[in-house]
N, C-alpha and C positions, 0 to 999 in steps of 0.2 A: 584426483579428478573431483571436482567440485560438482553436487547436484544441482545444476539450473534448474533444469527441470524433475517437475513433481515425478515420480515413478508411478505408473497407471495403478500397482495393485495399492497405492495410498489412496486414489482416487473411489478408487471401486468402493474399501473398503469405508470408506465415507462420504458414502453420497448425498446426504444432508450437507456438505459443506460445500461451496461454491469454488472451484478450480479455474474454471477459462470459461468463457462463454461459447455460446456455438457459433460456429464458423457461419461463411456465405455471405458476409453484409460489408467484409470487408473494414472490417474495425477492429481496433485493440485498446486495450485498457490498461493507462498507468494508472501507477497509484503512488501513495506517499506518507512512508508512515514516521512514525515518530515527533511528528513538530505538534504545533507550528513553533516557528523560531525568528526572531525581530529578523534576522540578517539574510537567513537563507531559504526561507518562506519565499518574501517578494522577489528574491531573484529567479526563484524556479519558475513565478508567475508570469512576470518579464517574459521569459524563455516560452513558455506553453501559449504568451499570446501573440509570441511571433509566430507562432504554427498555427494559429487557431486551433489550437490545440484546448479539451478540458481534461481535469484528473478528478481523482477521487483521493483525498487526502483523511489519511487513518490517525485523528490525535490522540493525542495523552492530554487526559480530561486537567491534568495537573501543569500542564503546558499551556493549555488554551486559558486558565484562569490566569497565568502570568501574564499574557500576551492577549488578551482581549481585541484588540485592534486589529493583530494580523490576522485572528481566526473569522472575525467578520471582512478583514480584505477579501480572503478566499471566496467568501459567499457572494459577496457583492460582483466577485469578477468571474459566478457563473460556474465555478467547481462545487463539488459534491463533498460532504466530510462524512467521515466514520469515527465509529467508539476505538480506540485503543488502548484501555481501561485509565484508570486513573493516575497510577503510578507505576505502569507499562511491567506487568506483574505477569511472570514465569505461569503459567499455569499446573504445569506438571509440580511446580514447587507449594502450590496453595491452594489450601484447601478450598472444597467448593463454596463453603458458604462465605469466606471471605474473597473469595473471589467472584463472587455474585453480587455481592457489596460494591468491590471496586468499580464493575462493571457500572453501574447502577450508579455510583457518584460521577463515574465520568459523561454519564447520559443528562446527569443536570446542566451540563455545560454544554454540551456536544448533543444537538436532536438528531437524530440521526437513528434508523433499524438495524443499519450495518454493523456489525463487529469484526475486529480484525481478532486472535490472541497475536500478542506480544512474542517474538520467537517461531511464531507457529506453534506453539505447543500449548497443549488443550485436552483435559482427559475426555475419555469417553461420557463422564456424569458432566461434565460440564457442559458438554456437546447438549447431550438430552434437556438439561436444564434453561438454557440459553436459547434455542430453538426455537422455542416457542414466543421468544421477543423479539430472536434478531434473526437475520440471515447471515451468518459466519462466512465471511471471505476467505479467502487464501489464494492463492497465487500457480500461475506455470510458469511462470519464468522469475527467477530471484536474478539480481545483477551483479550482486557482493560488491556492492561500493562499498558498503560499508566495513568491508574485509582487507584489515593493512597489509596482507599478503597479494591484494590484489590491484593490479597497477590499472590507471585510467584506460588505456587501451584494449585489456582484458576486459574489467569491465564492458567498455563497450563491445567488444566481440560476442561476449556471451547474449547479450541481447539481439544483438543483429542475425546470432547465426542460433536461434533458441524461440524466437518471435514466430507465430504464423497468426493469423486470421482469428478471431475472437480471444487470444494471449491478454491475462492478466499479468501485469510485469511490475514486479517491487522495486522502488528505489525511495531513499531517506533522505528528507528536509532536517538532515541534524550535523553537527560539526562534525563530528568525524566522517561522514562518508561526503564530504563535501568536494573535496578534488576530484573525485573518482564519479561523482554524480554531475558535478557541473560541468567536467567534460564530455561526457557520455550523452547527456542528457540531449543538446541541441542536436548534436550528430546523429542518434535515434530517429529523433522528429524527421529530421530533413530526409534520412534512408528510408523510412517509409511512410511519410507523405509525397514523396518523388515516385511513389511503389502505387499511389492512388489511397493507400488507408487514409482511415480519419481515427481519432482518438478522441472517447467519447467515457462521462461517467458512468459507473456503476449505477 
């Protein structure tokens, strides 16, 4: 059984980090991490601006300086970006000061106060240190496109049946999760924009 969703005592136990937002306004938040990407960037945009739909897209600072163009697409068509370090780096694997570094080069590219880590994974000292410049993202509902054991369908069931009201929901502007994402993805929109939500940035 795959965890969509975050387990509450993760949340408790880090409540400096940002989970879902609160409920009552009738909104939910994608996001999108890992690009941006020449191919699969603008198609997701395509997609979010037949919903009038916005996101909040999480780069990799090492991404946006290849693709310069599609990272100001995004901005110009009104989505939100985030830090997703520079070279989309393990936290639990690196150390803090290199990993502070990273962060910090992908901020020269990416302005942005958001941080996503890479993985979700993020030590305690890095939490403490980062804090104080960014707001750490993280998510309640993961979709596992990006997951080759998980078929577009699945996909989209987890998020249909995992989504409520203020839901932070991960999905990737990157090849591999591409099948599983571009299927998923209009079908999401259209089940609850037909529910009344709206999807709005971070």
């Amino acid at each position: 059984m795959k965890a969509v969703t975050v387990p509450a005592f993760l949340r408790i136990f880090y409540p400096s980090l940002l989970w879902q937002k609160p409920a009552g306004e009738h909104r939910m938040y994608l996001t999108f991490d890992d690009g941006p990407h020449p191919e699969l960037t603008p198609q997701v945009l395509d997609v979010l601006d037949e919903y009038h739909a916005k996101a909040t897209f999480f780069c990799v600072g090492d991404n946006v300086q290849r693709y310069p163009e599609v990272y100001q697409q995004l901005l110009r068509r009104g989505h939100k970006t985030g830090n997703h370090t520079f070279n989309h780096l393990n936290g639990w694997r690196t150390p803090l000061n290199l990993y502070y570094e990273n962060v910090n080069a992908c901020r020269e590219v990416v302005d942005s106060d958001l941080l996503r880590p890479p993985y979700g994974r993020i030590t305690p000292s890095q939490i403490q240190t980062l804090k104080k410049e960014y707001q750490i993202i993280m998510w309640s509902v993961l979709s596992y496109d990006f997951d080759s054991e998980t078929s577009p369908e699945q996909c989209l069931d987890y998020v249909i049946n995992s989504a409520e009201d203020g839901a932070v929901i991960v999905f990737h502007d990157s090849p591999k999760s591409a099948a599983n994402m571009l299927y998923a993805l209009p079908k999401v929109l259209k089940h609850f924009t037909g529910q009344g939500f709206s999807f709005e940035t971070l």
